[in-house]
Backbone as CSV, one residue per row, in Angstrom:
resi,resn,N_x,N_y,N_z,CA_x,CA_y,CA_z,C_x,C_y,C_z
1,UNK,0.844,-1.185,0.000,0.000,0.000,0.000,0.881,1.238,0.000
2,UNK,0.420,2.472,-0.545,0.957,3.546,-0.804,1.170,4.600,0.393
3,UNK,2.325,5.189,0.759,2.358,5.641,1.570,1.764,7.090,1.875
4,UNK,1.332,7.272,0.572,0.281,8.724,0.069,0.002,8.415,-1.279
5,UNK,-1.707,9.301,-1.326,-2.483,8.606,-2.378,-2.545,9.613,-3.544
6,UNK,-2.225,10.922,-3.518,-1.315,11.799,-4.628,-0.545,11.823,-4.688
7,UNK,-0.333,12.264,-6.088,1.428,12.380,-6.061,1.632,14.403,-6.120
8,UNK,0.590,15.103,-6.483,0.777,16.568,-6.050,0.205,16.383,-4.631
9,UNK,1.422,17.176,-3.621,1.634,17.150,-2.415,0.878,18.828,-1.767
10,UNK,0.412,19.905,-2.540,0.285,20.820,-2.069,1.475,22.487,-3.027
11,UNK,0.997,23.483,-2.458,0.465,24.185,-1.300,-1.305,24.114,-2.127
12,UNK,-2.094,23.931,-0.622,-3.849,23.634,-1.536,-3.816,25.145,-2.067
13,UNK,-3.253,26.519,-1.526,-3.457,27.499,-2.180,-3.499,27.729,-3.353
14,UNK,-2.464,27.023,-4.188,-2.509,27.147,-5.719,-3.294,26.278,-6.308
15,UNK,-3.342,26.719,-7.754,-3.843,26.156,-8.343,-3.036,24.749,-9.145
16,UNK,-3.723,23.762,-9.346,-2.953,22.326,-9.516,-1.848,22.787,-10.690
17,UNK,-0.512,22.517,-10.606,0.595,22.367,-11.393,0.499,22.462,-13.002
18,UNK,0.508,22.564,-13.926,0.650,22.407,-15.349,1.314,21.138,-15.857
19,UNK,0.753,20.658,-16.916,0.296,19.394,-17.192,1.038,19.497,-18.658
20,UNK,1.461,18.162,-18.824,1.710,18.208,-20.329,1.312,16.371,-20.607
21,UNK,0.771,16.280,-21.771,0.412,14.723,-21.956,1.732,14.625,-23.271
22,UNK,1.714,13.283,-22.818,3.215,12.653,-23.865,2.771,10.690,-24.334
23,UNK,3.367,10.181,-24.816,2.926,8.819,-24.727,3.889,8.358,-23.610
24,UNK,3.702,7.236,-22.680,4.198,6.725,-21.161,4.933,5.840,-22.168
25,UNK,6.324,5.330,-21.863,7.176,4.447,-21.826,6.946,3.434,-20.543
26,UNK,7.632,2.017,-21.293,7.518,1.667,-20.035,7.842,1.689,-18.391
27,UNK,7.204,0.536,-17.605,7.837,1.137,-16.718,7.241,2.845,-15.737
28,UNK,6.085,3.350,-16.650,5.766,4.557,-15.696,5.050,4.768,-15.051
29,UNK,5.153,4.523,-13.641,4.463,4.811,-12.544,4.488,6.140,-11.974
30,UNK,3.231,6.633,-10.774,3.659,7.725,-11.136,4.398,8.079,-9.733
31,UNK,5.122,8.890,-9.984,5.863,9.979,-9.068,7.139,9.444,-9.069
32,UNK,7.330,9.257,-10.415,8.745,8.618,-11.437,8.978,9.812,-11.677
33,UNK,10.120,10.490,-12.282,10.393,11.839,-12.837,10.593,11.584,-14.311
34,UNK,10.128,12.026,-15.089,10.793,12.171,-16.838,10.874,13.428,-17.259
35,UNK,11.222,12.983,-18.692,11.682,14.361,-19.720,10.834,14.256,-20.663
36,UNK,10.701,14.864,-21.284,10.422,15.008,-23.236,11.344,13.980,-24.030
37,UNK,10.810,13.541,-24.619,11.376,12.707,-25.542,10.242,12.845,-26.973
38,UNK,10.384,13.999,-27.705,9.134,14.200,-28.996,8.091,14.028,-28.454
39,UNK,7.223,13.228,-28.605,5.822,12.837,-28.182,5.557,11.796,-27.286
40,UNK,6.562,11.521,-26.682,6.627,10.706,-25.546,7.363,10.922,-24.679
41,UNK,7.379,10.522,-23.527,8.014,10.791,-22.024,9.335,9.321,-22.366
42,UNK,10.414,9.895,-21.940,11.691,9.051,-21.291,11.904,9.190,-19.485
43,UNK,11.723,8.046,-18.723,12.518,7.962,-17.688,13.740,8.569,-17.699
44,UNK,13.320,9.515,-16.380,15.263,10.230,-16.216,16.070,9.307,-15.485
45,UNK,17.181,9.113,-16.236,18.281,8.334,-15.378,19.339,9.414,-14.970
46,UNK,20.653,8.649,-14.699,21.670,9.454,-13.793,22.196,10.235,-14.849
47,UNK,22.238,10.424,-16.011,23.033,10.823,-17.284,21.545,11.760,-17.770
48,UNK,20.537,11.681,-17.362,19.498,12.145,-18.398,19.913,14.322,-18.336
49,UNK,19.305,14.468,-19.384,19.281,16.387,-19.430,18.302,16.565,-19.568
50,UNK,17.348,17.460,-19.162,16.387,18.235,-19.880,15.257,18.200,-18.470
51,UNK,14.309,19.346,-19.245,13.656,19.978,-18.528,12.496,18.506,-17.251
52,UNK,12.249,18.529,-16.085,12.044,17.506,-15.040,10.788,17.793,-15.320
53,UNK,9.467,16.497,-15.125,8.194,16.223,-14.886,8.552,14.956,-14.112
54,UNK,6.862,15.426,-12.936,6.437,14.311,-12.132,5.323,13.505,-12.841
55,UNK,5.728,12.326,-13.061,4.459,11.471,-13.357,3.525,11.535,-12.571
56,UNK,1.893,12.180,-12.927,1.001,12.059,-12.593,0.342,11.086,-12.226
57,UNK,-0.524,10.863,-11.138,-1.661,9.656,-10.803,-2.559,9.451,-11.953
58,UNK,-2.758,9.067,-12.158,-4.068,8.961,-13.678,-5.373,8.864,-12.849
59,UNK,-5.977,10.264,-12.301,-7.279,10.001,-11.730,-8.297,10.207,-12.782
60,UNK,-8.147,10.494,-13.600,-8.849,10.041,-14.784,-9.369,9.001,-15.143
61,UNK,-8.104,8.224,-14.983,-9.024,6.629,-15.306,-9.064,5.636,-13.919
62,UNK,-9.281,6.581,-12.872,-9.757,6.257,-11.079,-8.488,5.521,-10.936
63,UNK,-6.890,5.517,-11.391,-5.926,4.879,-11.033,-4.790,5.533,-9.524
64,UNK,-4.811,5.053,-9.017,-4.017,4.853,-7.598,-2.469,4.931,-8.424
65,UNK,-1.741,5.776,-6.911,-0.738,6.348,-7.467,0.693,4.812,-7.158
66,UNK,-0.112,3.887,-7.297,1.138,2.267,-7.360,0.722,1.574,-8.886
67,UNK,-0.556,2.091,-9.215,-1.000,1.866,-10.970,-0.021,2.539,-11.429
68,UNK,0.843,1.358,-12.525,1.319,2.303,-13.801,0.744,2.090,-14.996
69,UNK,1.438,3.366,-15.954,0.231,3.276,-16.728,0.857,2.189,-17.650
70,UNK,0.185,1.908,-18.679,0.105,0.756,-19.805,1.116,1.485,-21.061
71,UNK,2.343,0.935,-21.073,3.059,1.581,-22.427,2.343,1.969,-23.405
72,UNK,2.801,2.446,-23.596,1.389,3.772,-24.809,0.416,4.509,-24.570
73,UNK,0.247,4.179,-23.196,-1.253,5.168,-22.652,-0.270,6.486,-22.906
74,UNK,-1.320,7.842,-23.092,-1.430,9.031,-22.631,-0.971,9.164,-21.286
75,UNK,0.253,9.353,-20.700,0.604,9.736,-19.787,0.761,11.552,-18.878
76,UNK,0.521,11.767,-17.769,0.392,13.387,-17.577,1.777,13.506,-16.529
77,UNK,2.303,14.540,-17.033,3.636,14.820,-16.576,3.494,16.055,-15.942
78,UNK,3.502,16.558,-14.656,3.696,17.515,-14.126,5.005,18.510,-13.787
79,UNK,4.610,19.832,-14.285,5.929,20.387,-14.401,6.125,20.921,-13.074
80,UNK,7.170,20.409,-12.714,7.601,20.760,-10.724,7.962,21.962,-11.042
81,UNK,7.884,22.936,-10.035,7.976,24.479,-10.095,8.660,24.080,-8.303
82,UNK,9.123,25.412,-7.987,9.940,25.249,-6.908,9.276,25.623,-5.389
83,UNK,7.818,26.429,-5.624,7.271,26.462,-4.795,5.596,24.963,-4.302
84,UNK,6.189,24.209,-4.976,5.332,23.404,-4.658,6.094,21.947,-4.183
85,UNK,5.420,20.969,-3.632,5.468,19.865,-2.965,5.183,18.357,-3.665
86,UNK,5.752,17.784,-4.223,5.392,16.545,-4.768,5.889,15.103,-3.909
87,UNK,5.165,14.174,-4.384,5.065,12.828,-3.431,6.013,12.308,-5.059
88,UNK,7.494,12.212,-4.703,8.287,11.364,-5.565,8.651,9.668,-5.351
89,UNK,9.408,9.112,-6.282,9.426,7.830,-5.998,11.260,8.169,-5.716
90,UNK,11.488,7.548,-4.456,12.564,7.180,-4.178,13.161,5.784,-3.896
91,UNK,14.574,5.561,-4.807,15.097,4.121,-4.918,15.223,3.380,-3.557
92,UNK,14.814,1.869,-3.632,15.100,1.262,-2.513,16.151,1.225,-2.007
93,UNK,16.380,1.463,-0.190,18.057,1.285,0.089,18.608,2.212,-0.055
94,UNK,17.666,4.044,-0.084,17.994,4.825,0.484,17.385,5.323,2.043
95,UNK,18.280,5.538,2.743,17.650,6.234,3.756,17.675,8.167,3.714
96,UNK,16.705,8.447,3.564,16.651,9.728,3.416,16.183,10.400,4.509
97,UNK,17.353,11.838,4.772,17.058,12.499,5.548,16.010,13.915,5.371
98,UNK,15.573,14.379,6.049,14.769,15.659,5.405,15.709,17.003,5.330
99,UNK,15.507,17.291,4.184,16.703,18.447,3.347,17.717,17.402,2.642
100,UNK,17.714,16.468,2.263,18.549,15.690,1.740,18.398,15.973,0.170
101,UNK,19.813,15.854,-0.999,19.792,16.684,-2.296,19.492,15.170,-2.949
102,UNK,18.509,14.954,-3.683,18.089,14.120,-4.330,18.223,13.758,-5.787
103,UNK,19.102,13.181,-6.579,19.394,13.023,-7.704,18.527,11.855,-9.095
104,UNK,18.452,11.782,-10.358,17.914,10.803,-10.577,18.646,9.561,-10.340
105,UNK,18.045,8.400,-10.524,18.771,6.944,-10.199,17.560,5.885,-11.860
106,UNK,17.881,5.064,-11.560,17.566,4.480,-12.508,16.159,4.381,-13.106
107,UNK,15.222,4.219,-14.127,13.869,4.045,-14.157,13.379,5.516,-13.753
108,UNK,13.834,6.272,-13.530,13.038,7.720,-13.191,12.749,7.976,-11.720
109,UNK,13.135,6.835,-10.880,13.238,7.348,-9.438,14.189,7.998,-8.849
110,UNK,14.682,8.397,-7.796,15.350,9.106,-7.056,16.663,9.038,-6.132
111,UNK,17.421,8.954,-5.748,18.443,8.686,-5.016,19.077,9.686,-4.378
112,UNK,19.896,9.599,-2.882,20.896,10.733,-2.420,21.768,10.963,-3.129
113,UNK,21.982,12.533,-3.272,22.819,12.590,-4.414,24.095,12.934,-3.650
114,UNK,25.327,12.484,-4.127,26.690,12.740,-4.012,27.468,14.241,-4.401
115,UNK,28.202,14.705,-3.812,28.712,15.681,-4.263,29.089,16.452,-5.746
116,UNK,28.930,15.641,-6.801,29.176,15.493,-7.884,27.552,15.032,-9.029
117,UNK,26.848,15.034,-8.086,25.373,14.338,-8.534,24.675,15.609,-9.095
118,UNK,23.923,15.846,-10.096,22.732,16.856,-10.047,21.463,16.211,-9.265
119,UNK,21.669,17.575,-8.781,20.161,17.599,-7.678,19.281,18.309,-8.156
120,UNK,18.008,17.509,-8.121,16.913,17.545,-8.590,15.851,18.144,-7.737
121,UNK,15.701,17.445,-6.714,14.893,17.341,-5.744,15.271,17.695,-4.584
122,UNK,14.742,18.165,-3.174,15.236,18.004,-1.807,13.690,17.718,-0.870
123,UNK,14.214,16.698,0.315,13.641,16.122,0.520,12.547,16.626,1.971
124,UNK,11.165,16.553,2.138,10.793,17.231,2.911,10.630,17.022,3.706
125,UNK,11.099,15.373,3.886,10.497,14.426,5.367,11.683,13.450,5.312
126,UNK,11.926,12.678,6.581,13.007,11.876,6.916,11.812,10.296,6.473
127,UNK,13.139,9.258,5.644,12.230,8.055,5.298,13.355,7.138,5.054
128,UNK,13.502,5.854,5.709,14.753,5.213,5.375,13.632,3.962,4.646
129,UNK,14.518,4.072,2.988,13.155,3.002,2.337,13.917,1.661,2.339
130,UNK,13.408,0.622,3.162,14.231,-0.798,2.693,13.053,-1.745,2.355
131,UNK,11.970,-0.798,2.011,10.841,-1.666,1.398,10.840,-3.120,0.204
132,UNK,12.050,-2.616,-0.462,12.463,-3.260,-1.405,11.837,-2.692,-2.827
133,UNK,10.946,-1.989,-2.762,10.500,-1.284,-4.056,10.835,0.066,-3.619
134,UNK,10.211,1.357,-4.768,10.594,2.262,-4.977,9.301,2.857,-4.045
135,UNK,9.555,4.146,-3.505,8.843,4.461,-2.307,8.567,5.930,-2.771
136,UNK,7.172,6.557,-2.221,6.802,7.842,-2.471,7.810,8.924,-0.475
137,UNK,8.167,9.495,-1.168,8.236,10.477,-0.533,8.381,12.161,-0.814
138,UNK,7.946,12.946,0.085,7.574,14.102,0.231,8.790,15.098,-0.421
139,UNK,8.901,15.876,-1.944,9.877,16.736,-1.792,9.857,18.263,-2.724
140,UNK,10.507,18.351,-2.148,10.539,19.995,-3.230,11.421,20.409,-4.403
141,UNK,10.982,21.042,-5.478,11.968,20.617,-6.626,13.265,21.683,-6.416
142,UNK,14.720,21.538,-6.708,15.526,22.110,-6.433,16.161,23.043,-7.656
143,UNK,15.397,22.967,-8.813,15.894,23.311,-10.256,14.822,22.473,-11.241
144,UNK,13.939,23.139,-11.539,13.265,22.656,-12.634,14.156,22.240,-14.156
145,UNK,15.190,22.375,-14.066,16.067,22.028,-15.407,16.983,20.780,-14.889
146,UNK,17.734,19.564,-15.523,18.910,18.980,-15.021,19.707,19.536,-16.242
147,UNK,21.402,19.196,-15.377,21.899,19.897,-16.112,23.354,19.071,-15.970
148,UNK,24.486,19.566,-17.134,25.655,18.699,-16.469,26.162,19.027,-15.608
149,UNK,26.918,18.077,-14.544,27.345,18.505,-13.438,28.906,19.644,-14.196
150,UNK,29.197,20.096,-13.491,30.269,21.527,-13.723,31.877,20.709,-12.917
């Protein structure tokens, strides 16, 4: 079971995030991070560039945020902005602290990032995941762009 049942985390003040639909690759669950790839979404890995989206819940088609979608569905990618809160997927066999710099890791989930890592994300809650799958937790985006490390 999911440890939260959105994957937009807030502030309720605004209005819900901006949306872009792409075709889902496999593999996309949501509160995975991707890019643009033409008319379809690519999973960000540790090497990926380009502008960051949160995979959306598909409440559209009443899907729970541990539903992924079906390769080829219409997938909704949310563009993280820096004042808002998203429920991301972080890799198993991290323990994360809150304020921790969060990088991509494989499949479009998340990992602590290393000194040398682009950070993506930072983290808003303490969660040590040894669930063995990929885990939602609470974070804030740190740079809506990835970029090469310098």
């Amino acid at each position: 079971m999911a440890r939260y049942n959105k994957i937009y985390a807030g502030p309720v003040s605004e209005v819900l995030p901006q949306v872009q639909e792409r075709t889902a690759p496999a593999n996309a669950i949501p509160g995975r991070i991707v890019v643009e790839n033409g008319a379809a979404w690519a999973l960000a890995g540790t090497s990926t560039v380009g502008k960051v989206y949160v995979l959306q819940d598909n409440y559209l088609a009443m899907k729970g945020v541990d539903d992924a979608y079906t390769t080829g569905d219409v997938a909704m990618g949310m563009e993280a902005l820096d004042e808002q809160f998203f429920n991301v997927r972080v890799a198993t066999g991290n323990n994360v602290s809150r304020g921790a710099a969060l990088t991509p890791a494989a499949n479009g989930e998340l990992a602590i990032a290393s000194t040398s890592d682009m950070v993506v994300f930072f983290a808003e809650e303490a969660y040590n995941n040894t669930s063995g799958s990929g885990q939602l937790v609470r974070a804030r985006v740190a740079k809506g762009y990835l970029t090469a490390a310098a």
